[in-house]
C-alpha positions in Angstrom: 0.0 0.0 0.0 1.8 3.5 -0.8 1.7 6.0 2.0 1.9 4.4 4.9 5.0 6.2 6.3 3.5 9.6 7.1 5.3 13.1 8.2 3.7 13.6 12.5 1.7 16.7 13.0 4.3 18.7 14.1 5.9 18.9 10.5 9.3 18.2 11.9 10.4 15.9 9.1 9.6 18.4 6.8 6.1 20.4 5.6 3.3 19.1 7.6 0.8 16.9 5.7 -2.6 16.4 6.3 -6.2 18.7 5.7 -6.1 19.6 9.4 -2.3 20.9 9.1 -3.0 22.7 5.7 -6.9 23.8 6.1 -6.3 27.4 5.5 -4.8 26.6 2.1 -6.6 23.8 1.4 -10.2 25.8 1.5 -8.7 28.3 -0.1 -7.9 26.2 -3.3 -11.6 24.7 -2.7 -12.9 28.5 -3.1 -10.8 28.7 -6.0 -11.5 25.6 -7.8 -15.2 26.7 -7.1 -14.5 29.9 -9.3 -12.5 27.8 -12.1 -16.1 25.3 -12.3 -18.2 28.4 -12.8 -15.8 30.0 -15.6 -16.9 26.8 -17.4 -20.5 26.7 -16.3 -21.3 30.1 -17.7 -21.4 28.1 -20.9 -23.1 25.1 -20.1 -26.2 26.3 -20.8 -26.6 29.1 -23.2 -23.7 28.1 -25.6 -25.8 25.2 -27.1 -28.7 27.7 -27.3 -26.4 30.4 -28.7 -25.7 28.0 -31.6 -28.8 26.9 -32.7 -30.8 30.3 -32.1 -28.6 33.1 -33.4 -25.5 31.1 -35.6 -28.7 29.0 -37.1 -26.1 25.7 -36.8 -28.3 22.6 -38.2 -26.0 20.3 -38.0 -25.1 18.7 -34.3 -21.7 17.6 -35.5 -21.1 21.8 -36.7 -22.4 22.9 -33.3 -20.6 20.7 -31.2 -17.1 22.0 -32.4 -16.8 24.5 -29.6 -16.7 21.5 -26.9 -14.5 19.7 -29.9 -12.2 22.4 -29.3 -12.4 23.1 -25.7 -11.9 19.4 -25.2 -8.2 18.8 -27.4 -7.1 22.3 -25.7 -7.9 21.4 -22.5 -6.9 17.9 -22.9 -3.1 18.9 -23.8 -2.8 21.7 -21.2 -3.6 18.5 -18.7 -0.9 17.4 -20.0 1.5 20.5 -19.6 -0.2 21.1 -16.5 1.9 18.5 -14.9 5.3 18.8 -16.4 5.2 22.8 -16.0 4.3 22.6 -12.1 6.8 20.2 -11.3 9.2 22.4 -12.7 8.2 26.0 -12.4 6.0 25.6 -9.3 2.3 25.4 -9.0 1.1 29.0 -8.2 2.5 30.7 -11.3 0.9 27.6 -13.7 -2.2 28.5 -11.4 -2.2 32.4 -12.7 -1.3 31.7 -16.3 -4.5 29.7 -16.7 -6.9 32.4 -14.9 -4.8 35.0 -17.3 -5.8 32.6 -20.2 -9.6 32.9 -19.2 -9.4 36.4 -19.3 -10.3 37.0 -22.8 -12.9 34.9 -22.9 -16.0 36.7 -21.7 -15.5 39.2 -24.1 -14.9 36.8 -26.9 -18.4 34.8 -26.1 -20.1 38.2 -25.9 -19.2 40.2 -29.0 -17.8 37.5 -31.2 -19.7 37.6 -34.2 -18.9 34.5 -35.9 -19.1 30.9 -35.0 -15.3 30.7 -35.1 -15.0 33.4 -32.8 -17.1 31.0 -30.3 -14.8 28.4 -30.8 -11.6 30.5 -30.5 -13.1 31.1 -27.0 -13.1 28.0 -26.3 -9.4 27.3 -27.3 -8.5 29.8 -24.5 -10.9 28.4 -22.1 -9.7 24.9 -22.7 -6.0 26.2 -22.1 -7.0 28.1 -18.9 -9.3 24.9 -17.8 -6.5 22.5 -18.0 -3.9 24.5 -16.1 -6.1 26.1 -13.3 -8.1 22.5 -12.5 -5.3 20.6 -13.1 -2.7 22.3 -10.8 -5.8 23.0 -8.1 -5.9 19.1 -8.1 -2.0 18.7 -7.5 -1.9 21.2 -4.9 -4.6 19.6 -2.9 -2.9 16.1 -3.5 0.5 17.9 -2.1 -1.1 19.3 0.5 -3.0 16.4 2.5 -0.9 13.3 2.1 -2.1 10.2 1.2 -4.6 9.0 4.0 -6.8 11.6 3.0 -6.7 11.8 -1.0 -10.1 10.5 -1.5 -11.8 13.1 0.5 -9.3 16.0 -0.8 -10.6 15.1 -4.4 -14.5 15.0 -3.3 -13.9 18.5 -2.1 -11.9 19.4 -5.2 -14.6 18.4 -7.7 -17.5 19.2 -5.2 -16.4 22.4 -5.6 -15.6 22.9 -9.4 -19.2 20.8 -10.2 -21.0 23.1 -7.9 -20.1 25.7 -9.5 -20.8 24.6 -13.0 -24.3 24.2 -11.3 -24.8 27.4 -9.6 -23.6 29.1 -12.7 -25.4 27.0 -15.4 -28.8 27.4 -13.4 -28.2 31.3 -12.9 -26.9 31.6 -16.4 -30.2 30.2 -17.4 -32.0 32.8 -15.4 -30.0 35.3 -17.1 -30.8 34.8 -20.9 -34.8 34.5 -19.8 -34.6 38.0 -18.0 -32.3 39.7 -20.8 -31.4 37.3 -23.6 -28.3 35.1 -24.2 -25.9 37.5 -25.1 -24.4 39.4 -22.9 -25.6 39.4 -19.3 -24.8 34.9 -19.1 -21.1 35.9 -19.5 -20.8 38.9 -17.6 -20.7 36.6 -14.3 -17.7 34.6 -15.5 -16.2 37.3 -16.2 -16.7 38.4 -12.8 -15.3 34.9 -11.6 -12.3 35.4 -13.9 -11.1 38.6 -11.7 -12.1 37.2 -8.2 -10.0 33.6 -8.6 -7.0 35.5 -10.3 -6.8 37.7 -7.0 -7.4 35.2 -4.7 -4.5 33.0 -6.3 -2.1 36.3 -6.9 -2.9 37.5 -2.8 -3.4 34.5 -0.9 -2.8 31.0 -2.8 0.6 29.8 -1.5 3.6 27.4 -3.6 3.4 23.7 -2.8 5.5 21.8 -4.4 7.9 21.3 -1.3 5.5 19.3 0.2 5.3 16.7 -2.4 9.1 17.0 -2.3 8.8 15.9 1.5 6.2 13.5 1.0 8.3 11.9 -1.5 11.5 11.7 0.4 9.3 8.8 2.5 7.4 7.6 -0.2 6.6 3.5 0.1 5.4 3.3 -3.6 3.1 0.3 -4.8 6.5 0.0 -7.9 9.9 -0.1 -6.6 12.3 2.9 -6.1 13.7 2.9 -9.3 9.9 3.9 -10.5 10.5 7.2 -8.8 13.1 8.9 -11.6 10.7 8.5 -14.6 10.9 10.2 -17.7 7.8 12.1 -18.8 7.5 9.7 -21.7 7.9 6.8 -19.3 5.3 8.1 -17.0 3.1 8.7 -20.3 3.5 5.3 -21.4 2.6 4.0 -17.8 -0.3 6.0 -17.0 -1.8 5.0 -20.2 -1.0 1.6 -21.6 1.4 -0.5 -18.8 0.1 -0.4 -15.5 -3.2 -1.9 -14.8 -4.6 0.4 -12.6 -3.5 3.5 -14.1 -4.5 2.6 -18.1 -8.1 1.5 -16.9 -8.5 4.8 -14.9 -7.4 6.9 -17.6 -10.0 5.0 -20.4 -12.6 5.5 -17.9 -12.0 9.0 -17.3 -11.9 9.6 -21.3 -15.4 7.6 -21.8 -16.6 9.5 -18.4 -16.1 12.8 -20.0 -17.2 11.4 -23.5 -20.8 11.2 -22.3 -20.3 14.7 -20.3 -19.8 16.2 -23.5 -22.6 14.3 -24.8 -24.7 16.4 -21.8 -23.0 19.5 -22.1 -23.6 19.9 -26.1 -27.0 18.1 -27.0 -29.2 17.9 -24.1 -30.4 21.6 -23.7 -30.7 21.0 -27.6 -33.1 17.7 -26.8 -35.0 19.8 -23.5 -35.7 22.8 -26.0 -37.0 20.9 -28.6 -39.6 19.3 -26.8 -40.8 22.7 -25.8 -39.6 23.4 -22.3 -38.7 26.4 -21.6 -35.4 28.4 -21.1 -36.0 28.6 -17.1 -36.5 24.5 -16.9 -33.6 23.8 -19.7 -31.7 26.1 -16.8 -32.8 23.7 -14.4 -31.8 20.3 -16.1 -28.4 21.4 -17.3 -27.8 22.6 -13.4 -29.4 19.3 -11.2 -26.3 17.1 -13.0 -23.5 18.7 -12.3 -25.1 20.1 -8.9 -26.2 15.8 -8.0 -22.1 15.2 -9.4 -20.5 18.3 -7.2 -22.4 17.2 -3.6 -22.1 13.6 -3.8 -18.4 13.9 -4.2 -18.3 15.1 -0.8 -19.1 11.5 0.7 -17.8 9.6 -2.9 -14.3 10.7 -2.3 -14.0 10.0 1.1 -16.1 6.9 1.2 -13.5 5.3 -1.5 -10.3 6.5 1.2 -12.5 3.5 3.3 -13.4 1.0 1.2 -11.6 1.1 -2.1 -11.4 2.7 -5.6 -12.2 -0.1 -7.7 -15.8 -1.1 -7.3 -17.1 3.0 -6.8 -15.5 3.2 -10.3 -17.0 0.4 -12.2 -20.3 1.2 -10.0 -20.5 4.6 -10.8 -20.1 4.2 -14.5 -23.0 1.5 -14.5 -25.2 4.1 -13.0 -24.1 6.7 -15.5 -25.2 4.2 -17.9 -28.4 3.6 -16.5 -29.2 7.4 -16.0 -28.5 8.2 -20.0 -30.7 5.2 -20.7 -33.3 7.3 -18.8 -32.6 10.4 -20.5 -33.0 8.6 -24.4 -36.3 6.9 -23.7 -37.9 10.2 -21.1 -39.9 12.5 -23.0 -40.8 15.3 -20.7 -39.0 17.5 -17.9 -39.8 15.3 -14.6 -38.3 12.2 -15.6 -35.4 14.4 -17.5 -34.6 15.6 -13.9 -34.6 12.2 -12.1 -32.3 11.1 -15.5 -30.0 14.0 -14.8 -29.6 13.4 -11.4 -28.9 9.8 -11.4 -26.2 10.9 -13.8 -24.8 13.2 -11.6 -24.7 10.3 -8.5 -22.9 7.8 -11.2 -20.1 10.3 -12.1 -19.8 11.5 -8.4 -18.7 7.9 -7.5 -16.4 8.2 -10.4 -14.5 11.6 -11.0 -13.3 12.0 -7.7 -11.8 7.9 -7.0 -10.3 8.5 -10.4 -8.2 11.2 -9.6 -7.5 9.7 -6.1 -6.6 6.4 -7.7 -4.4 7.6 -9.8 -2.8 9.8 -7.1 -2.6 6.1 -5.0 0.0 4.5 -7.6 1.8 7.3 -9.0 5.7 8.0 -7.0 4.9 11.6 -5.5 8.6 12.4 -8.1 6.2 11.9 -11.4 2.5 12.4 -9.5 2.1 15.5 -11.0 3.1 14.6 -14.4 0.4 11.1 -14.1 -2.0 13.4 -13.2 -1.7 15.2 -16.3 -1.2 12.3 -18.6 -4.7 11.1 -16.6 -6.6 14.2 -17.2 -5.2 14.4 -20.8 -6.9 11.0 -21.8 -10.0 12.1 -20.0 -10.6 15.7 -21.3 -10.1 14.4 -24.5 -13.1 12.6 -24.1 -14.9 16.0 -24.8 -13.3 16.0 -27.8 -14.4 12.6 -28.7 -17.8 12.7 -27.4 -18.5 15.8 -29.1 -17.3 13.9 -32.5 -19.1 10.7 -31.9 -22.6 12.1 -30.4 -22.8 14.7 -33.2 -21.9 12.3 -36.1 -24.9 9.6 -34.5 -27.0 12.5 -33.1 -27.2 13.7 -36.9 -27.4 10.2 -38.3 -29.9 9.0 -35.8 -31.2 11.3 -33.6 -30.1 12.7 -30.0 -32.0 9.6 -28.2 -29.9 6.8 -30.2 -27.0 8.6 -29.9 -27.3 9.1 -26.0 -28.5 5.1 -26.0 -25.0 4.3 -28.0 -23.0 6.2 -25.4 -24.7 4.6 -22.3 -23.5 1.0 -23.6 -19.5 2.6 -24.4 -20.1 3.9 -20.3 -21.3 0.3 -19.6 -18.6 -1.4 -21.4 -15.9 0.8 -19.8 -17.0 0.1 -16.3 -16.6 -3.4 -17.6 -12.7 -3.1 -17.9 -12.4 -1.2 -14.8 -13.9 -4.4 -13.5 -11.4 -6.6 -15.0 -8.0 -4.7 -15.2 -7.6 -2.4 -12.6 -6.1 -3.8 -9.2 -8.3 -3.8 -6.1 -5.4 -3.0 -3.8 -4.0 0.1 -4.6 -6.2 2.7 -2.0 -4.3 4.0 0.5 
């Protein structure tokens, strides 16, 4: 098991580890992570809108290429996140990616193109993938490994929360005074409030994973601790057991996200609810995703990783087998929020799992090459559910995707070890 030897509580062997020992910090990366969730939420609910109603896109597969491009930028800034914090420090990969956010607000507002939408969403993929990303390392750093589980439920309770709040207010927004521009005026506000916060008060911590892994007990031997980054690529994805099936789950995860981010308010507007209730649906998943995480994460510190995973994605399965056969807003909302509880038991035991078997030396890098497979999930869900959406319809497609979740929580089933959980 790694992380039995642990620093005491008096730090002397180096930075003290541990939520109680960091909480200051540690809720203040929660705040900020809060603030990085709503940046994206502002568009989780009118952007889909914005395409059909005012860029008159037809096609699903032509609408869907914002989240196609938000997905591959975010996707290989997961990647970077990694490598760039374990070399320059967290905090200052923290700021570049709230500085990358900065433009968009304005971009979403007065764009008036289509590929000035999608542009957008190039910058707020890059600034996604290096805020989330290094708020997830620093929490990792900060708590030790006892406590992972329960840091990531707070991490993504946070981020999902606020895609909720902001999704359901955003929705409020465009009934009272339309979809452009009063939606993204509130990211923009979130944009200036979490680059303070991390300028003022967010403090480095990369010398507590520098501690932490001067006692490291790893699950691989010693020698694992001086990877390259293309050895800890090729681990995290294709070699070790545990860490390949998380990252294919985390890709198929996020597949059908972007599935619900890009063609559900399409499907709950077409069947003639309005703006106010479309509000409400896009908001009760990721708001059902953020809350659970809060006993997910730490209930898989207790009993394990594997089984939440392969459970959670069977109920995600389940809850988009609702959503393709429902027809009106009532069972839409029960769909959307067994959804949400199926990747609450997932996202956060992910993260944590991968966090179990990666040597704190290459975490942060495994983390990234993680987070790369699963963001680019967007990119592939947005593909495959607007090429079947267009062929088939939005129900068939959302039908295909829950057996691809199914399947997925089949080979987390079969390949990942059941031992790994600190």
């Amino acid at each position: 098991m790694p992380g039995k030897t642990l620093f005491d509580a008096s730090g002397s062997a180096g930075p003290a580890l541990g939520l109680r020992q960091n909480l200051a910090q540690f809720m203040l990366l929660v705040a900020v992570n809060a603030l990085v969730g709503g940046t994206l939420g502002q568009e989780r609910t009118v952007l889909p809108l914005l395409a059909s109603q005012e860029f008159h896109l037809d096609l699903y597969t032509g609408a869907l290429t914002y989240i196609l491009a938000f997905g591959l930028s975010k996707a290989a800034m997961n990647y970077f996140a990694g490598t760039l914090s374990d070399k320059y420090g967290r905090k200052p990969v923290l700021i570049a990616g709230w500085l990358a956010a900065v433009p968009v607000p304005l971009m979403l507002i007065f764009g008036p193109s289509w590929a000035w939408i999608v542009a957008a969403n190039i910058l707020l993929g890059i600034s996604q993938g290096l805020t989330w990303s290094t708020a997830v390392i620093m929490k990792m750093d900060l708590v030790g490994p006892r406590q992972r589980g329960l840091a990531m439920g707070f991490n993504e309770a946070a981020g999902y929360l606020g895609v909720a709040v902001t999704a359901l207010a955003t929705g409020y927004l465009a009934t009272s005074f339309g979809l452009r521009p009063a939606p993204f005026l509130l990211g923009a506000a979130y944009i200036a409030l979490g680059l303070g916060l991390t300028v003022l008060a967010v403090r480095e911590t990369r010398h507590h994973a520098k501690a932490e892994a001067a006692q490291h007990a790893a699950v691989h031997s010693s020698a694992h601790a001086g990877l390259t980054t293309g050895q800890v690529f090729t681990l995290t994805s294709f070699k070790d057991r545990s860490l390949s099936a998380a990252s294919q789950a985390g890709l198929v995860n996020n597949l059908n996200d972007g599935l619900a981010w890009g063609l559900f308010p399409v499907l709950f507007a077409s069947a003639g609810l309005s703006l106010g209730q479309v509000g409400i649906l896009a908001a009760a998943y990721p708001a059902a995703w953020g809350a659970a995480q809060l006993v997910t994460g730490a209930a898989s510190d207790r009993w394990g990783r594997k089984w939440f995973i392969t459970a959670g994605m069977l109920v995600q399965a389940a809850g988009l087998v609702i959503t393709a056969s429902a027809h009106s807003f009532a069972p839409w909302l029960a769909a959307a929020i067994v959804l949400g509880l199926g990747t609450a038991m997932v996202y956060p035991t992910l993260l944590a799992a991968i966090g179990d078997v990666a040597h704190p030396a290459w975490r942060a890098r495994s983390v990234g090459v993680y987070r790369l497979w699963r963001d680019g999930g967007f990119a592939v869900g947005a593909l495959l559910s607007g090429i079947l959406a267009d062929l088939y319809g939005i129900p068939t497609a959302t039908a295909a995707i829950a057996a691809l979740t199914a399947a997925s929580g089949v080979v987390v089933a079969v390949r990942m070890r059941g031992d790994d959980h600190a």
